[in-house]
C-alpha positions in Angstrom: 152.0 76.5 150.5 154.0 73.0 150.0 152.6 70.9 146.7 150.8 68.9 149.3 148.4 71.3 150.6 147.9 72.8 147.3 146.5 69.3 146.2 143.9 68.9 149.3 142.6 72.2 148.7 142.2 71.4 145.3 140.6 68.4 146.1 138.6 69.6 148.5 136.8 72.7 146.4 136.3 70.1 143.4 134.4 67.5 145.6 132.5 70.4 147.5 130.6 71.4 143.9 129.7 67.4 143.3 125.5 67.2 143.9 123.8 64.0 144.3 120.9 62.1 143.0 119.2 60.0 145.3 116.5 57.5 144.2 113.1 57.6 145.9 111.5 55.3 144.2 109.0 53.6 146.2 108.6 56.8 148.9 105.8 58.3 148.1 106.1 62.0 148.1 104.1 65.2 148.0 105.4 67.8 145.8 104.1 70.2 142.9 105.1 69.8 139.3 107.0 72.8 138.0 108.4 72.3 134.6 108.8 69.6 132.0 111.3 69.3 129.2 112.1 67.1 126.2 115.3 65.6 127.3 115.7 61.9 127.6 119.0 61.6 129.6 118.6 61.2 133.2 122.0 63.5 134.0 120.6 66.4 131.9 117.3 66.1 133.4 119.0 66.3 136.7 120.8 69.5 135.6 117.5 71.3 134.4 116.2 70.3 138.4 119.3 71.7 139.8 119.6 74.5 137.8 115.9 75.6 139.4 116.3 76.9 143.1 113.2 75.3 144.2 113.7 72.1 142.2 114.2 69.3 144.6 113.3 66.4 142.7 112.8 65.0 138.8 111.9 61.9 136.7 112.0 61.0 133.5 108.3 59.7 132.0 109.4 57.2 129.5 106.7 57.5 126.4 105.8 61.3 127.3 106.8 63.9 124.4 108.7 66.2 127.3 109.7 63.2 129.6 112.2 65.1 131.9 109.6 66.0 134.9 110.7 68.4 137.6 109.2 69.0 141.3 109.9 71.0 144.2 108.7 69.6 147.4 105.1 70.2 149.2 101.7 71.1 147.5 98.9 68.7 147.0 98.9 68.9 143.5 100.5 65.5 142.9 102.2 62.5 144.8 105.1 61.0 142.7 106.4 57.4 144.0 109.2 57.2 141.3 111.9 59.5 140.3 115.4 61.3 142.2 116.0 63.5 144.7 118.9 66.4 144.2 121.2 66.7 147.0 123.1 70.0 146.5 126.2 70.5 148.6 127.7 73.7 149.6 128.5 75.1 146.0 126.0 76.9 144.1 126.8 75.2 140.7 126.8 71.6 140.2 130.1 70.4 138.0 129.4 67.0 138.5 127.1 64.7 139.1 126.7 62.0 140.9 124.1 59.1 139.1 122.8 56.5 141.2 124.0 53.0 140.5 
């Protein structure tokens, strides 16, 4: 393997274990709440989502004492109209992540 292909590969398996947050702020959304924790920081709140198989989406609740909401999709328990979406890709584990701008 030339020092070429070795770098595309390379490449390639770093960028397929990057994950996503959209924001859906402003959809509204049907979903049921399954954990909360005391995190401020948006990134680590997305890693406590992804880090849940059924974690789909989570929010952080400015004021709340455990502000770092998470959500899996479906239920009627609640309707959330603020907050990120977690688009996994095709690795299990999440290296980096990518913050909307």
């Amino acid at each position: 393997m030339d020092v070429h292909m070795a770098v595309l590969l390379l490449a390639y398996a770093a960028a397929a274990q990057d994950c996503t947050l959209v924001d859906v702020t402003g959809q509204t959304i049907a979903c049921t709440l399954i954990g909360r924790h005391e995190t401020t920081d948006l990134s680590k709140c997305a890693r406590k989502c992804y880090d849940k198989k059924e974690c789909v989406f989570c929010d952080i609740k400015a004021g709340e004492v455990q502000p770092c909401v998470l959500y899996k999709p479906g239920g009627n328990e609640r309707l959330i109209q603020s907050g990120y979406e977690i688009q996994r890709q095709a690795s299990p584990k999440c290296r980096k992540m990518m913050l909307p701008e």
